[in-house]
Backbone as ProteinMPNN parsed JSONL, in Angstrom:
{"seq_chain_A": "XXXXXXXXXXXXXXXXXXXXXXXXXXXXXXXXXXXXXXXXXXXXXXXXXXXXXXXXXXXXXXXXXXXXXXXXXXXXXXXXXXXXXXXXXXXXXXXXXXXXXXXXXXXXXXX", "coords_chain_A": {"N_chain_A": [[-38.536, -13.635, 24.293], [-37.8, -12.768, 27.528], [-36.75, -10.031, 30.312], [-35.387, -9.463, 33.193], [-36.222, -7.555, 35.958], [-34.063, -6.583, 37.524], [-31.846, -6.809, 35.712], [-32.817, -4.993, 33.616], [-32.637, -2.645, 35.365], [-29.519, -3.167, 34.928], [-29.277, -2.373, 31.466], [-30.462, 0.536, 31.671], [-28.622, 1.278, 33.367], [-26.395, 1.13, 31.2], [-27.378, 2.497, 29.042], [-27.47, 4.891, 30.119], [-24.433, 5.616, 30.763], [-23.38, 5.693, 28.137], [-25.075, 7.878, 26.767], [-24.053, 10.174, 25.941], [-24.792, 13.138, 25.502], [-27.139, 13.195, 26.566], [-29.45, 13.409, 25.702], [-31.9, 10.98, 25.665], [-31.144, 9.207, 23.996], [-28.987, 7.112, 21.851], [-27.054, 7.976, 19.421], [-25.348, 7.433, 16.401], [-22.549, 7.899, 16.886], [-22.586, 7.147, 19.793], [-24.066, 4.694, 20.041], [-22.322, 2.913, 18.221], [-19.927, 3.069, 19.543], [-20.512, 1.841, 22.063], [-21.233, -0.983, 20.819], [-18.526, -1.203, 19.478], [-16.941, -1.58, 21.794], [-17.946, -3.501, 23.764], [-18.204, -5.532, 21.765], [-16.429, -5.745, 20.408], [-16.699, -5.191, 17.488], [-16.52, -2.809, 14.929], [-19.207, -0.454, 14.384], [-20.993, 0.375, 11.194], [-22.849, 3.366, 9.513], [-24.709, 2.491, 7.673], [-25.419, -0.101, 9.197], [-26.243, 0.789, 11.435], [-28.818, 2.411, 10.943], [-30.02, 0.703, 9.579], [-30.559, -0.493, 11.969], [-31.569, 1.21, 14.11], [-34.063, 1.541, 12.575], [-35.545, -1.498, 12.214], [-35.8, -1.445, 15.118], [-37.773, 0.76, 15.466], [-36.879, 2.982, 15.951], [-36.066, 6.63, 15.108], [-33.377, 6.964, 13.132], [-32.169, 9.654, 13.426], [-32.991, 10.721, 15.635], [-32.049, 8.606, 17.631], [-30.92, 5.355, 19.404], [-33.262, 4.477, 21.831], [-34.308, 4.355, 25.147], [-36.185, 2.201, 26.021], [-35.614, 1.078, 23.33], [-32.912, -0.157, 23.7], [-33.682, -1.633, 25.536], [-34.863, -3.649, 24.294], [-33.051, -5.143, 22.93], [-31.483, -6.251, 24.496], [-33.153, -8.134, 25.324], [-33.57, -10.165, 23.61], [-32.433, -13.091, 21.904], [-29.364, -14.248, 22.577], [-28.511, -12.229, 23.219], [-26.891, -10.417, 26.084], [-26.864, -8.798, 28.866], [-25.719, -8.527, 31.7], [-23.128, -9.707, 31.055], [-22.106, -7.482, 29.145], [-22.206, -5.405, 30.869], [-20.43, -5.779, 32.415], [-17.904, -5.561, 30.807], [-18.329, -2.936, 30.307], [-17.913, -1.265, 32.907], [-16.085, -2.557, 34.044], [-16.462, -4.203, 35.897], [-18.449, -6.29, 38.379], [-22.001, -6.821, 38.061], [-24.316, -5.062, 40.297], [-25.506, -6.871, 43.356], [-28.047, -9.102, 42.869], [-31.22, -8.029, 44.417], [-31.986, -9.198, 47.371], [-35.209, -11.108, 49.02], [-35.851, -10.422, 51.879], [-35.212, -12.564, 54.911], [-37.244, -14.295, 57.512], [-37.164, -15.765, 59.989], [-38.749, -18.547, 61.913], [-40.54, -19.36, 64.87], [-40.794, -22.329, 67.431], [-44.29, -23.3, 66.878], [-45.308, -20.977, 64.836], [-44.003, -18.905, 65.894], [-42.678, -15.639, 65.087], [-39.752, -15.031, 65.63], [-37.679, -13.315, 65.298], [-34.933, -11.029, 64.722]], "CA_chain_A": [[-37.597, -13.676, 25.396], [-37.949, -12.332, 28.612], [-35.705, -9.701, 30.919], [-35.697, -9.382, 34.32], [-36.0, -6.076, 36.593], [-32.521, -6.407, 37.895], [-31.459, -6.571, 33.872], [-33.499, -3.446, 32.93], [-31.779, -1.586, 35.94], [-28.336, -2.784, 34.338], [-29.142, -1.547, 30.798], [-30.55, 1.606, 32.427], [-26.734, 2.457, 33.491], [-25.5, 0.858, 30.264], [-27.512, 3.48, 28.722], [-26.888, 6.257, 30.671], [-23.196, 5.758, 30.364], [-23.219, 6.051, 26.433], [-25.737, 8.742, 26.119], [-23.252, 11.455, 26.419], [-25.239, 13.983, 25.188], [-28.276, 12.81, 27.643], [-30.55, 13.377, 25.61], [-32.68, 9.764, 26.09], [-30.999, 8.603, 23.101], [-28.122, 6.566, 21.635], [-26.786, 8.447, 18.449], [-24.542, 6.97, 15.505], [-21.18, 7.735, 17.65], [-22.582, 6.38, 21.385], [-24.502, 3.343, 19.888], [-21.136, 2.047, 18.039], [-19.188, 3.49, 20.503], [-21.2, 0.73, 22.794], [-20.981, -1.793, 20.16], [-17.091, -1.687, 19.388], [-16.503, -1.755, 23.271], [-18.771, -4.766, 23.878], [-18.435, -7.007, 21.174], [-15.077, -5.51, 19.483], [-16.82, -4.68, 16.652], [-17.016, -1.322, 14.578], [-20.441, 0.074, 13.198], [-21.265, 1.286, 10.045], [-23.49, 4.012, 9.089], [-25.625, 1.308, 7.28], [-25.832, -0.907, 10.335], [-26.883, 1.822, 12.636], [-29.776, 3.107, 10.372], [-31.197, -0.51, 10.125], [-30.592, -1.319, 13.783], [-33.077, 2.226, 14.251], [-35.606, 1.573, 11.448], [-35.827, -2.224, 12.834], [-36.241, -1.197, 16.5], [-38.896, 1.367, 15.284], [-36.255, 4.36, 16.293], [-35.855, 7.383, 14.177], [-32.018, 7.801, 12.908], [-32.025, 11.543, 13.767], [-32.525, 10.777, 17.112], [-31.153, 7.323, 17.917], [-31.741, 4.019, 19.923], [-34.36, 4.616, 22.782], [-33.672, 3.359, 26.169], [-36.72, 0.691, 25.578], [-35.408, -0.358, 22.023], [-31.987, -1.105, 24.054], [-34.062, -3.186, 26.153], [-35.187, -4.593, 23.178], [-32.363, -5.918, 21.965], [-30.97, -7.168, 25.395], [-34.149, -9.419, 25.341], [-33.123, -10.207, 21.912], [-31.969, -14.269, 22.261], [-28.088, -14.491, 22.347], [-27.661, -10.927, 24.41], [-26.274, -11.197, 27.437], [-26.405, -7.676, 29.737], [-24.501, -8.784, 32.206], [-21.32, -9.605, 30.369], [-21.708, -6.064, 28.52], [-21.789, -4.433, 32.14], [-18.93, -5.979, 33.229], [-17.151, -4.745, 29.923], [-18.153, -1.515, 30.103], [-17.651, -0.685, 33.793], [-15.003, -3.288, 34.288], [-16.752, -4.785, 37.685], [-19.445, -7.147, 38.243], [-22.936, -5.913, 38.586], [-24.665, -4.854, 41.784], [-26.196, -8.106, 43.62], [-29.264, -9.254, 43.401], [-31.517, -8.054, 46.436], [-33.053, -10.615, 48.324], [-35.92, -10.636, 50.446], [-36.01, -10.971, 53.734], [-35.629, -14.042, 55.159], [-37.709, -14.202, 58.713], [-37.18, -16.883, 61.113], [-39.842, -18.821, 62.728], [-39.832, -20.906, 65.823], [-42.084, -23.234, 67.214], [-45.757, -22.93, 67.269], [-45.427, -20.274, 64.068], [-43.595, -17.621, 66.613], [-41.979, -15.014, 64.627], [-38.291, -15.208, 66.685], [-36.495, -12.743, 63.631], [-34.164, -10.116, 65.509]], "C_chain_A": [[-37.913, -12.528, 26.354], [-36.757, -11.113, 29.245], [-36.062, -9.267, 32.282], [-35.689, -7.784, 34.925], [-34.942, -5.708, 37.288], [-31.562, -6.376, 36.198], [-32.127, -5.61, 33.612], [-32.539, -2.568, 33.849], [-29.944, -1.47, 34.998], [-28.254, -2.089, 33.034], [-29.535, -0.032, 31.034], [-29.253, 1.901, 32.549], [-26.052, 2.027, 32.181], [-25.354, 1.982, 29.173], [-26.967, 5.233, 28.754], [-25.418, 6.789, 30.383], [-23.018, 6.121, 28.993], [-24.048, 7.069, 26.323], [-24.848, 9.758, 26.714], [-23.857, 12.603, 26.492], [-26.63, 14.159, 25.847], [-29.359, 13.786, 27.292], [-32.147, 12.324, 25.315], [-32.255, 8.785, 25.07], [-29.886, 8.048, 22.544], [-28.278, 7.057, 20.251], [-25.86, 7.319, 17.736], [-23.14, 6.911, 16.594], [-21.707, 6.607, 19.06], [-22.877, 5.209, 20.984], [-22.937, 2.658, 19.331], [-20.207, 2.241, 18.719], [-19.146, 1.624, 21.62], [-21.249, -0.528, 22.289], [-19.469, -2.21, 20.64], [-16.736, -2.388, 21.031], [-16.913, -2.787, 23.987], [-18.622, -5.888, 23.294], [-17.12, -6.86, 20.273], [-15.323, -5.418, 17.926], [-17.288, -3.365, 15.829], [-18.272, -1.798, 13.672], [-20.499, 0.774, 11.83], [-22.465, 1.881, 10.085], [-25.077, 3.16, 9.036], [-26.073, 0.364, 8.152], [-26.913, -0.221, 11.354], [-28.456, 2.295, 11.977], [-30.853, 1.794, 10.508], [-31.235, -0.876, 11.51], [-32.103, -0.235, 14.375], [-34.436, 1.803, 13.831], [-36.115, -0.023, 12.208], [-36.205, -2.441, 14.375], [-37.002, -0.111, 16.838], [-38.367, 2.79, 15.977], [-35.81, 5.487, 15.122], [-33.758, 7.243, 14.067], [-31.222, 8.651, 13.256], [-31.708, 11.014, 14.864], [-31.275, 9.497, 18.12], [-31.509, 6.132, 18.685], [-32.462, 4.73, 21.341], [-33.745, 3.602, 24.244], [-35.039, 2.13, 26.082], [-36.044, -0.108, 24.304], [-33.662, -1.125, 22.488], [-32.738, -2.18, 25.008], [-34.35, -4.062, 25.288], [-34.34, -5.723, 22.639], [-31.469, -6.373, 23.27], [-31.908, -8.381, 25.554], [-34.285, -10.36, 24.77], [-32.268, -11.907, 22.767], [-30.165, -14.181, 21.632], [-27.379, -12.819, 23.508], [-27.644, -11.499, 26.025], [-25.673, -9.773, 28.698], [-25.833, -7.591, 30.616], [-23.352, -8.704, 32.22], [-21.089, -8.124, 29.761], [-21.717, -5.248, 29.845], [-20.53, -4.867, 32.445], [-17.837, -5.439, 32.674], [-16.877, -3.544, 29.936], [-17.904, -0.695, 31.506], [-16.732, -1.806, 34.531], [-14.986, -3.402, 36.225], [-18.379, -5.781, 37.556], [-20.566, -6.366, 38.858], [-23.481, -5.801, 39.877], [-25.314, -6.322, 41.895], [-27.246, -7.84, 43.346], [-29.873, -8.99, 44.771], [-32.377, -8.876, 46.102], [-33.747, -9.895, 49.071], [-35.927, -11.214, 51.257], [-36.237, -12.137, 54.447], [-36.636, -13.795, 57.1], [-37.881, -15.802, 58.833], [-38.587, -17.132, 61.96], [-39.834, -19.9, 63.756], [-41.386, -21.857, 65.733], [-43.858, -22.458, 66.958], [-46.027, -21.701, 65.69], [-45.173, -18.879, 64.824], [-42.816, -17.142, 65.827], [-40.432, -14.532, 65.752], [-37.415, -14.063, 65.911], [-35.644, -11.429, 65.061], [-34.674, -8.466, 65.385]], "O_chain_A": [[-38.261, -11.428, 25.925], [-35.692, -11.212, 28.636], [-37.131, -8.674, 32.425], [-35.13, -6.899, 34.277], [-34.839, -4.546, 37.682], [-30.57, -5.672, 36.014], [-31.342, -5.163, 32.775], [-31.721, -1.828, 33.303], [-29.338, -0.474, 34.603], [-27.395, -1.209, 32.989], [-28.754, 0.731, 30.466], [-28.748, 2.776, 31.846], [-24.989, 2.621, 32.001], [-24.354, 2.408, 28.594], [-26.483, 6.128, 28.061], [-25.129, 7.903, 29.947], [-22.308, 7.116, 28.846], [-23.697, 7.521, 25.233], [-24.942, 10.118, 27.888], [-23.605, 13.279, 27.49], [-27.235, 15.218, 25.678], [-29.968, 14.597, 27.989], [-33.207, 12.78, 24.886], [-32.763, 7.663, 25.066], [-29.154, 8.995, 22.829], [-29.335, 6.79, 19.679], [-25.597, 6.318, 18.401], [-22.795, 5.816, 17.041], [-21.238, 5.482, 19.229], [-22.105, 4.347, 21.404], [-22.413, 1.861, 20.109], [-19.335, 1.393, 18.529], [-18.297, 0.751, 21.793], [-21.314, -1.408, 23.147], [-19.109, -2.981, 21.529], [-16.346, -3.536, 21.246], [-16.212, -3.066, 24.96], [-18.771, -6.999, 23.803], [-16.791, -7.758, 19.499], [-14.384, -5.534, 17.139], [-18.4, -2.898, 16.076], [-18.472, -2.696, 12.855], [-19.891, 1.827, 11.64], [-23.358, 1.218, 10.613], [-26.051, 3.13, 9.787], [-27.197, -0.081, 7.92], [-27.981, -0.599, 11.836], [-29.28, 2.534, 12.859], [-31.919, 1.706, 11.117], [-32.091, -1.62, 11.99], [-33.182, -0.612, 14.832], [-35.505, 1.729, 14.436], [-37.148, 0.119, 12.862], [-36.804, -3.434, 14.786], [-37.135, 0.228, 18.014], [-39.155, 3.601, 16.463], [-35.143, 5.034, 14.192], [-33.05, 7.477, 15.047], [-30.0, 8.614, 13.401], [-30.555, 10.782, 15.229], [-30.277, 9.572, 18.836], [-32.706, 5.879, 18.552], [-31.84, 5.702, 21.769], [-33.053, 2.585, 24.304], [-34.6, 0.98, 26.095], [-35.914, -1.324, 24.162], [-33.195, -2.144, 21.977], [-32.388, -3.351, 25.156], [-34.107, -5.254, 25.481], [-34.667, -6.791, 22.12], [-30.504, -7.028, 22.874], [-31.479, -9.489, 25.876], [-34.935, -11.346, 25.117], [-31.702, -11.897, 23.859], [-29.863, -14.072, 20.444], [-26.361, -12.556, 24.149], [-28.09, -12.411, 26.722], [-24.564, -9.705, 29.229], [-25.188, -6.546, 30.702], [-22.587, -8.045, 32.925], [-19.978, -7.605, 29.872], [-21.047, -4.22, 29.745], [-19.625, -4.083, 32.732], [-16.923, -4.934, 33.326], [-15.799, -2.989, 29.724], [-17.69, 0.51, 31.374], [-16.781, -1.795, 35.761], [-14.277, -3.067, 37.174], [-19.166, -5.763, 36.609], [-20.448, -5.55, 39.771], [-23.004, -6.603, 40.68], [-25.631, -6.954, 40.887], [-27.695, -6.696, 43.419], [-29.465, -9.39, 45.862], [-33.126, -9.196, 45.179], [-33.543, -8.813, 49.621], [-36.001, -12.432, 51.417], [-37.349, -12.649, 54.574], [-36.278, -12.781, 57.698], [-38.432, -16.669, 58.155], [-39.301, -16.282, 62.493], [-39.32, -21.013, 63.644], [-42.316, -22.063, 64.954], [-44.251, -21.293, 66.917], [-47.236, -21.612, 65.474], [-45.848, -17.88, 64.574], [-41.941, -17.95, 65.516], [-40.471, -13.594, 66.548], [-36.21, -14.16, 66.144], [-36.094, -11.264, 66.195], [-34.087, -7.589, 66.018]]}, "name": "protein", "num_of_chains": 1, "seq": "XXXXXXXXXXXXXXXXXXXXXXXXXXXXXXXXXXXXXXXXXXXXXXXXXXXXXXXXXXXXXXXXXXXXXXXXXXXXXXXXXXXXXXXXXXXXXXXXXXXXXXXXXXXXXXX"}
């Protein structure tokens, strides 16, 4: 599974927001912190250690801002809906590009 570069920016702040301690990493408290608040369920100890060791993150330190991409890529996540949860607003738009107008003949007419 795939994630887009407008989905990496949102876990990027999903991150940021939970790493209190900003040091690049999601500890035992921020990761279930981010859990409970998302999916309404509490972590255990035991969860958190395999969620590390399976996303190739040490314990000590904690989830990695790639191994959360990891697991937004992960089939059934849904980063979106956990932004909206956790900053209780819908995410920034998509930017578009530029539309340019053309008239006849292939005249660029754009303002």
């Amino acid at each position: 599974t795939s994630i887009s570069n407008e989905e990496i920016d949102l876990v990027k702040k999903i991150h940021a927001h939970y790493d209190k301690d900003e040091d690049g990493f999601l500890n035992f408290v921020e990761l279930a912190t981010l859990q409970l608040e998302t999916s309404g369920v509490k972590m255990t100890g035991d969860q958190y250690t395999l969620a590390c060791k399976t996303l190739e993150c040490h314990p000590d330190l904690g989830l990695s801002l790639q191994a959360l991409r990891w697991t937004y890529a992960a089939e059934g996540s849904n980063v979106e809906e956990d932004y909206v949860k956790v900053f209780r607003k819908p995410p920034p738009k998509k930017k578009q590009d530029p539309v340019y107008n053309v008239g006849h003949d292939g005249v660029d007419i754009s303002p």
